[in-house]
C-alpha positions in Angstrom: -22.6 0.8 10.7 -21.3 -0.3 14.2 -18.4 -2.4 12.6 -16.9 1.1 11.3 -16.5 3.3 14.4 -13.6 0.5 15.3 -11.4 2.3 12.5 -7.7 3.1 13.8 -4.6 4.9 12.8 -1.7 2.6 14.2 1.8 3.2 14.6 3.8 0.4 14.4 7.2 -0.7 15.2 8.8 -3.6 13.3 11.9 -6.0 14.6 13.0 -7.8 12.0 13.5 -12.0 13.0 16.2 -14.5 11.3 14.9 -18.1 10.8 15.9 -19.1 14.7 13.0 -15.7 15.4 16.7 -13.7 16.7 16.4 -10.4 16.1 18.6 -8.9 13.6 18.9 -4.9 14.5 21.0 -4.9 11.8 17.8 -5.0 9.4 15.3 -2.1 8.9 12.1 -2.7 8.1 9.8 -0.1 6.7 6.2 -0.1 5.8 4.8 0.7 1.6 1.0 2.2 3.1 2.1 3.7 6.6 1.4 1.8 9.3 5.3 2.7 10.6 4.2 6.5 10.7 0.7 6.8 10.4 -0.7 6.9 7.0 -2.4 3.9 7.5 -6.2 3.5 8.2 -7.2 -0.1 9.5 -10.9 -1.2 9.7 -12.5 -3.1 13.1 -11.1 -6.4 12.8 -7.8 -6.9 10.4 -5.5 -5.4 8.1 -2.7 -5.4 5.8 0.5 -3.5 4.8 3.8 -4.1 2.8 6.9 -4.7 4.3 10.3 -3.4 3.3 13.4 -4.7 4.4 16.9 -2.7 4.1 20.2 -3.5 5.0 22.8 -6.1 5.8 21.1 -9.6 5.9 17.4 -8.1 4.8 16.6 -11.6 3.0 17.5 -13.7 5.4 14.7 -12.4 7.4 12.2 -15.1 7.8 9.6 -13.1 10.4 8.5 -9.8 12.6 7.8 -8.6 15.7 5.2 -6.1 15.6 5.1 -3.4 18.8 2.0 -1.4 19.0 3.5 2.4 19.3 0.1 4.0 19.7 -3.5 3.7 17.8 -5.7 6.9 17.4 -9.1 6.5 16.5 -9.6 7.7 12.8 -11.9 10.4 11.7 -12.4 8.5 8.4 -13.0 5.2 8.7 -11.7 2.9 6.5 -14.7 0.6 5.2 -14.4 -3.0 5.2 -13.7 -3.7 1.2 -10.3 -3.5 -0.5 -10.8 -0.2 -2.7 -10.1 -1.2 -6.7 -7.6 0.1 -8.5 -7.8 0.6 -12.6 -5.3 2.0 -14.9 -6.8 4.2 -17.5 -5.0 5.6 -20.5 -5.0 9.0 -21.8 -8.4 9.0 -23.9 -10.0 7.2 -19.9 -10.1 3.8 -21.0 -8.8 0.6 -19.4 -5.5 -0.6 -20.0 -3.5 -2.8 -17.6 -0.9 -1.5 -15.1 2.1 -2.7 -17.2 1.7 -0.4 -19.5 2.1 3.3 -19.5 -1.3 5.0 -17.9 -2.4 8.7 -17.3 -4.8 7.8 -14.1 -6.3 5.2 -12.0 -9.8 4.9 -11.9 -10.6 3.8 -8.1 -13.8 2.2 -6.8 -15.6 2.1 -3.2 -17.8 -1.2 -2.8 -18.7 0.1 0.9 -21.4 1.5 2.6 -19.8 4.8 3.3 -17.4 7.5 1.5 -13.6 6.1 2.3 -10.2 8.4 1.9 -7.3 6.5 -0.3 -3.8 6.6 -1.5 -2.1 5.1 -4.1 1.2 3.5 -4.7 3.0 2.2 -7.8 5.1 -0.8 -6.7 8.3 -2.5 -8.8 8.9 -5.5 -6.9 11.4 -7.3 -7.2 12.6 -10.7 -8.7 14.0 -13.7 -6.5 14.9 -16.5 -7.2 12.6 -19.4 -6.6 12.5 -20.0 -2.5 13.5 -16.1 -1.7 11.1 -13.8 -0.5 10.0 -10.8 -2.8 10.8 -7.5 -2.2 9.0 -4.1 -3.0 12.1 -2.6 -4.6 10.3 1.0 -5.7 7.4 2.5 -4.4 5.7 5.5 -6.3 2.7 7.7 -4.5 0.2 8.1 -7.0 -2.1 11.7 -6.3 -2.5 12.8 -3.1 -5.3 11.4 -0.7 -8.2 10.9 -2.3 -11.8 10.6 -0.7 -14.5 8.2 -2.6 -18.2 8.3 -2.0 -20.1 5.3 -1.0 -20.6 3.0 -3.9 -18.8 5.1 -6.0 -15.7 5.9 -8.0 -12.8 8.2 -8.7 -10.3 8.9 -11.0 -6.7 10.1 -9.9 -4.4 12.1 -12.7 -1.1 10.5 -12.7 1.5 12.9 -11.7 4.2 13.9 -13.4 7.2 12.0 -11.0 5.1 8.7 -11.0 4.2 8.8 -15.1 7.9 8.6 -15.3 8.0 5.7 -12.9 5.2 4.1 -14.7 6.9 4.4 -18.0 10.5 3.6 -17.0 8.6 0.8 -15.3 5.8 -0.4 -18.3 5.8 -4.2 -19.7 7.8 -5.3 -16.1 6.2 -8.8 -14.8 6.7 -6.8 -11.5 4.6 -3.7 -10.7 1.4 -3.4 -8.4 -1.0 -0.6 -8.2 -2.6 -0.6 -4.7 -5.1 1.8 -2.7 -4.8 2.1 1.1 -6.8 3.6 3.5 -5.9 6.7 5.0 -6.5 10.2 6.2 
């Protein structure tokens, strides 16, 4: 249990870098789970978000600086294991996420109950040698706690069933759970 009370809520600040690692304030660079505002729950150890990048020259950047705003320790903590995501269609059984689904079923593989989002990504699609981009992003339900060993299923809302249908049968989509409070 000792590897969870490390759990943290960062805030991070991102600098976008051209290939010669020059910053290029020009660029924005936004998070897809939180870690730029504090959705984002990180376990002792690592963790992992999406990057976004807007504006003029956003695929010519090749790299980050990351700038640690603050970290508050979290009153959930997040688990070590990647939550699983499954679509489910309207009868609850298991379809892919490029097709048109009416929840996601999610499922805990830790030790202890962990708290969730969801996000629906279109990404986009480069050509071969560019970097990919996370074009879309759709919250999926609200936060959503999950027992220890255990599963939940998430109703699709209404904004992100239209996403998911606009979006059905594209190469491109994610469905992704984060950590959070």
């Amino acid at each position: 249990m000792d590897d969870f009370r490390g759990s943290v809520i960062p805030v991070l600040a991102f600098t976008a870098l051209d290939k010669n690692h020059e910053a290029q304030p020009q660029v924005t660079v936004s998070t897809v789970y939180g870690s730029d505002h504090g959705d984002l729950v990180t376990p002792y150890g690592t963790s992992i978000d999406i990057l976004r990048f807007s504006g003029t020259g956003a695929y010519d950047a090749a790299d980050v600086r990351v700038t640690v705003q603050s970290a508050a320790a979290a009153r959930i903590p997040a688990g070590l294991h990647d939550v699983k995501t499954q679509a489910l269609d309207g009868d609850g059984h298991e379809i892919t996420k490029f097709e048109r689904f009416s929840a996601v079923r999610l499922t805990n593989e830790d030790d202890i109950p962990v708290s969730v989002r969801i996000a629906y990504i279109l990404w986009d699609q480069p050509l071969h040698g560019d970097t990919q981009q996370a074009t879309e992003v759709t919250p999926i339900g609200g936060l959503t706690r999950i027992p220890a060993h255990g599963t939940a299923v998430v109703e699709v809302t209404a904004d992100a069933a239209a996403e998911a249908s606009r979006n059905s049968n594209r190469a491109a989509v994610s469905l992704k759970a984060y950590k959070s409070q």
